[in-house]
N, C-alpha and C positions, 0 to 999 in steps of 0.2 A: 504493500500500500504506500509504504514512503518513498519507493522509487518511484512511483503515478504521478504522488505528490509534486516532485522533482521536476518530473519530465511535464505537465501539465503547465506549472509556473514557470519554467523555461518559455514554454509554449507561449501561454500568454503576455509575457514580455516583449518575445520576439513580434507579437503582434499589436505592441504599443496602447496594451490595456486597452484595444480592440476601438482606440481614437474617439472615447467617448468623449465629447464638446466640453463638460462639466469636470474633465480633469487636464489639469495646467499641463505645458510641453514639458513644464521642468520636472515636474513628476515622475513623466511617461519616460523622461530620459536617465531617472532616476533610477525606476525599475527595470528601462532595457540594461545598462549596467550594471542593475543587480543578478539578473538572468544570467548577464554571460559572467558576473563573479562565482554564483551559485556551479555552471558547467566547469569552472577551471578548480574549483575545489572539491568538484567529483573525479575531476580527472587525478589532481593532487593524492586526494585519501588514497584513493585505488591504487594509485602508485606506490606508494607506504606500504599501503596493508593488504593488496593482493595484485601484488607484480607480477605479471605471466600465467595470471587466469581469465578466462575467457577464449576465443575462435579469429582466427584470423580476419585481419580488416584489409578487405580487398582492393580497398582505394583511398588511403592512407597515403601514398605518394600525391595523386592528384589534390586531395583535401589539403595536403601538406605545402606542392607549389603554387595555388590556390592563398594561403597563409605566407606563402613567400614573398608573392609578390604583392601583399602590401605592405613588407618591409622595401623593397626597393622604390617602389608609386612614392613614398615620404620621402623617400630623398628629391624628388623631381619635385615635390610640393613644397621643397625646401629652397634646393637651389635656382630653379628658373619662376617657381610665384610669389615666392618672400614668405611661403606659411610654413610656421615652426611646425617643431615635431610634436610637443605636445598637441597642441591644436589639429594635427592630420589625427594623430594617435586615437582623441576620441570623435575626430569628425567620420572615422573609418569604425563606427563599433560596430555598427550592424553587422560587419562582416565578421566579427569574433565569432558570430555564430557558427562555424564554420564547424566550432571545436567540439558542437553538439553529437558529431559523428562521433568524432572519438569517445564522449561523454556517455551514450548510447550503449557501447561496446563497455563500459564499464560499467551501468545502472543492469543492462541484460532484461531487459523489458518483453516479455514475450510478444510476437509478431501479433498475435491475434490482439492484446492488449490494443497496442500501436492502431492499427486497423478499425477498432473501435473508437478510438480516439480521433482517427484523421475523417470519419463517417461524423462523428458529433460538430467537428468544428464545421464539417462543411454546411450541415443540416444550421448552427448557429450563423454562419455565413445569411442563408438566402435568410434567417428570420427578423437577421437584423438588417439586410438589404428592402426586405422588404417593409418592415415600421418607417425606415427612411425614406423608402418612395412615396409612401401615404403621406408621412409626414410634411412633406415638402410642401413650403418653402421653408419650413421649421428644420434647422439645424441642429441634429440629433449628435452626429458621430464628425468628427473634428478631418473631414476630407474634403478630396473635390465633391461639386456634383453640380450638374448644369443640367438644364435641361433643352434639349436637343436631338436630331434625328426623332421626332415625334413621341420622343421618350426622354424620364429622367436619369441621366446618366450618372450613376454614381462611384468612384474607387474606392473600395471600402477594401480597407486589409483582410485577406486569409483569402483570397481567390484559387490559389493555386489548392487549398483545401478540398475546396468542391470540385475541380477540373479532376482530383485523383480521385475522387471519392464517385464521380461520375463513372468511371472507366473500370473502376471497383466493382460498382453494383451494376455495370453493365457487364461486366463478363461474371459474376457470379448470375447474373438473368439467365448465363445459358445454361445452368444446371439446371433452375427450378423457375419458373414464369410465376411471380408473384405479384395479388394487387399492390403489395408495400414497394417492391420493388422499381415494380412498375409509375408507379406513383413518386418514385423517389427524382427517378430518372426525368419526366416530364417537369417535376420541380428544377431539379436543375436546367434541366435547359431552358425553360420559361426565364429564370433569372438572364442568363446568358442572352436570350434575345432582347430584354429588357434594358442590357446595358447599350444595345445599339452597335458594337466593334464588329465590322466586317470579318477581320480577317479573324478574330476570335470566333464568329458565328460560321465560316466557312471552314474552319480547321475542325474545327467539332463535327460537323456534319461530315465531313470528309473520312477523318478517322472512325466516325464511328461507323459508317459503312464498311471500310476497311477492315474495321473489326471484327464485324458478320461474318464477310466475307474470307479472312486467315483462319475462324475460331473453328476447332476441332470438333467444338462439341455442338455446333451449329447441323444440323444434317441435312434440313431443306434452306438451303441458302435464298434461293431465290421466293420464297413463300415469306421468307421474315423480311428480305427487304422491301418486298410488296406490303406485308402490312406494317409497315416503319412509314414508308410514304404515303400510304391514307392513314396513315395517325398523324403524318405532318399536315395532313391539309387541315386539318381543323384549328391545328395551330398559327399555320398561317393568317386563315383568316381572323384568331383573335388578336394575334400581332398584325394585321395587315398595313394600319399605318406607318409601323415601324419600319417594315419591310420598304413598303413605297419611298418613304425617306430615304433609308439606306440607298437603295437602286437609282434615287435621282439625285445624291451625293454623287456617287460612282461614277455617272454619267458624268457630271460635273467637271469631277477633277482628272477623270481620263482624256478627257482637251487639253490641260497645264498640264500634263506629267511632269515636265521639267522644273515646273514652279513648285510643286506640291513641297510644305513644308516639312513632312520628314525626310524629303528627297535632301531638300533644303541644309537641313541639320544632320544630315548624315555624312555629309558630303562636308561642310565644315569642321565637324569633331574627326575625320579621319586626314584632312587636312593641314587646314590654319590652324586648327586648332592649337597642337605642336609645336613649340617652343625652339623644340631643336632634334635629330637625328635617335639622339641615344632615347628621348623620348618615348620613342616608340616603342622602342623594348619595354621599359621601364613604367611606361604610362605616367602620367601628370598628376596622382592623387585624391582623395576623395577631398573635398572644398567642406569648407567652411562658413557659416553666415557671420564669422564674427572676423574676416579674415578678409587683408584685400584681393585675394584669390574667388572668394567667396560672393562677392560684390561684382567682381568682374563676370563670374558664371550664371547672376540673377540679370545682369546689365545683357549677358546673351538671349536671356528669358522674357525681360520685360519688352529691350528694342527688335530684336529677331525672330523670337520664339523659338529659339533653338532651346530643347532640353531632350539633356543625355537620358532621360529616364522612356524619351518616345522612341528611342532609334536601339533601343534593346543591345541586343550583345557588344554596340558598337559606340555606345555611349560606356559602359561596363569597360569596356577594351581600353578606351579613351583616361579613363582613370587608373586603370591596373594595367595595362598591358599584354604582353606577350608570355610570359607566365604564368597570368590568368587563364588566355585562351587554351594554352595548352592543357592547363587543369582540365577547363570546362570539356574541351573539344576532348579528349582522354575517358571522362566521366560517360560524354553520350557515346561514343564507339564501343566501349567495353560495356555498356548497358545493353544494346541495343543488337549487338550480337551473341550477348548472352543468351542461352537455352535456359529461362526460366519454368519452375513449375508451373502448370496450367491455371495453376492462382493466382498466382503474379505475373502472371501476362499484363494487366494495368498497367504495371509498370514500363514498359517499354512504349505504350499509347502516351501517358504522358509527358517522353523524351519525343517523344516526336510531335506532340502538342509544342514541345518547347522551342524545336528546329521550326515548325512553321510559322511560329510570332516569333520568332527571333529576333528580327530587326524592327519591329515596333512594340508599342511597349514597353514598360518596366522588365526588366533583363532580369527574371527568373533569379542566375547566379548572380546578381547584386541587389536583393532584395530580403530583409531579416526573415520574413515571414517565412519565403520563397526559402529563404536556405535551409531553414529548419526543416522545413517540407523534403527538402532535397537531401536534407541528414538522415532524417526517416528511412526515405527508400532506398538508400545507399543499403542504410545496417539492414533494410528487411531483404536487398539482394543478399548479401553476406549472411543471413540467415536460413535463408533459400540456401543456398552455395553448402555451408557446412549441415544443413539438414539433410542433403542429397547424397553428399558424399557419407555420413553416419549408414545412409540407405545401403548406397552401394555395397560400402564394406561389410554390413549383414549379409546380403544378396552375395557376395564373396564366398564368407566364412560358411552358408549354410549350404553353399554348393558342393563346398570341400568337405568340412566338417561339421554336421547337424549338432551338432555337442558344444561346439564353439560356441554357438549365437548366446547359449544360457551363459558362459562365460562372459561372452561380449558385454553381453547387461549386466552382469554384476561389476565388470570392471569400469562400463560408461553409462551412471545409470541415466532412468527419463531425466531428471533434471541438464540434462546436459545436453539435449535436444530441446529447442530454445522454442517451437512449436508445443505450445504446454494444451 
């Protein structure tokens, strides 16, 4: 119960006491660095007190150059924008989250636990997405929200919550077709159309086709995508204004393409941006508002509209650099050709939810909420990984030696398959 505890109030920090209006920044910034004190003093004891227990952590180097280079990013925020180190040091905390992986691998949370947990926050997501649609113009939760594309658009923290948690209960639907399930899944994606993002509302629909169509345990393919799109008709027409917005945006800005301002900001943060050569390895550091680095990146915001947080990995890039990418780029390759259990197939919809919004958007790997999300399914692949390999080497020993297996378990017992 006290690891839950743990891992829970981690959780909530990393999502900024979830940007309730009624509580101050200074707060919120209070208890995000309480969060990442709480992970560095799990990781601390465990060291102490139980050195070289637990299962190998399969991505430990990536999470590790990932953490590297934001020691390098502070020098470049040092030497070419005049911001000290202290001031990089906690203007970069969000990224401390990084150490949740390792945090993870020492607390040993069972996978199904986690699982439940990433279902709750997302199911909290759309309820408090949606008090804030009603509520509006009433400002509930301390974020953007405008209203636009025939809809009010809102960014509420823990998005990446519900994107896994959709991908969850859609491949656990193909075992068992339930009204909850079913109902879960229309729930999210109702949000999802509600927020009005293209290219969020076509990745989703894309992949989840895709998902029909790879899932094993699907057997009439074409009879589920048939009834998948007369379930969408009904949804369209209750979304249809949204939809008609959307479609006459598109129209719009596919005459400017070359104007369009993520084009815009994408193409300056991989550019001018850049200070100087070594830059680029190194990245220019996370900013500051109390820093004239910090003032210069608001003065991009306010006169151009450039902001690193719409241009996704390349905004992320622009601050950490080539370090980073590698981490990141590392993490989706070795995910995404891994042979997961049939349970955790989700997990690889999600990395490829990630590749498709990559470049717009908030950038996944530089986002607290988002990383902690991304700690998760690290340690539940790595849990996957040595749960399978425990498999095999029964399936080994009982080929060779039926006798052996009753050893095997007295020597590894259940507790040591993290599948509880």
């Amino acid at each position: 119960m006290v690891k839950r505890v743990i891992a829970l109030f981690i959780i909530i920090t990393s999502l900024e006491l979830f940007n309730f209006a009624f509580i101050g920044k200074e707060i919120t910034k209070v208890a995000e660095i309480a969060g990442i004190g709480v992970i560095l003093l799990v990781i601390v004891l465990q060291l102490i007190y139980h050195k070289g227990e637990g299962f190998r952590m399969t991505f430990k180097w990536e999470v590790g150059l990932i953490l590297l280079a934001l020691v390098t990013s502070m020098f470049m925020a040092y030497s070419a924008h005049n911001q000290n180190f202290q001031t990089t040091l906690i203007a970069q905390r969000f990224m401390y989250f990084y150490f949740f992986y390792y945090a993870l691998h020492m607390l040993r949370i069972p996978d199904t636990e986690l699982e439940k947990i990433i279902l709750y926050l997302a199911l909290i997501y759309v309820f408090f997405y949606i008090i804030q649609y009603f509520a509006y113009p009433t400002i509930i939760f301390r974020v953007r929200v405008i209203e636009e594309r025939g809809t009010i658009r809102i960014f509420q923290v823990g998005l990446s919550y519900m994107i896994l948690a959709y991908f969850y209960v859609l491949n656990r639907s193909f075992d068992k077709l339930s009204l909850r399930g079913i109902g879960m899944l229309f729930l999210f994606f109702s949000v999802i159309i509600l927020m009005g993002t293209r290219q969020l509302l076509f990745s989703m629909f894309l992949l989840t086709m895709l998902n029909i169509l790879m899932s094993r345990k699907v057997k009439s393919k074409l009879m589920v995508i048939l009834l998948a799109m007369f379930a969408a008709i009904p949804v369209v027409l209750m979304f249809q204004d949204i939809f008609t917005s959307i479609i006459s945006l598109s129209k719009e800005q596919s005459v400017g393409f070359e104007e369009n301002i993520r084009v815009l900001a994408g193409t300056f943060f991989l550019t001018e941006f850049f200070p100087n050569n070594l830059a680029y390895l190194t990245g220019n550091g996370a900013d500051s508002a109390n820093s004239g680095y910090g003032m210069t990146i608001q003065m991009y915001k306010d006169v151009f509209g450039f902001y690193q947080s719409d241009v996704g990995i390349i905004g992320d890039y622009s601050k950490f650099g080539i370090l980073f990418l590698a981490g990141v780029f590392s993490i989706l390759y070795r995910t995404l050709k891994t042979s997961f259990s049939d349970d955790l197939n989700y997990i690889k919809y999600f990395f490829l939810f990630v590749i498709l919004t990559g470049i717009t958007g908030a950038g996944p790997f530089g986002d607290a909420n988002s990383i902690v999300t991304i700690s998760i399914i690290l340690y539940l692949a790595d849990v996957d990984k040595h749960n399978r390999k425990l498999e095999e080497e029964e399936q080994a020993l009982a080929g060779s030696d039926p006798d052996a297996v009753a050893n095997t378990a007295e020597e590894n017992p259940v507790e040591n398959n993290y599948t509880y």
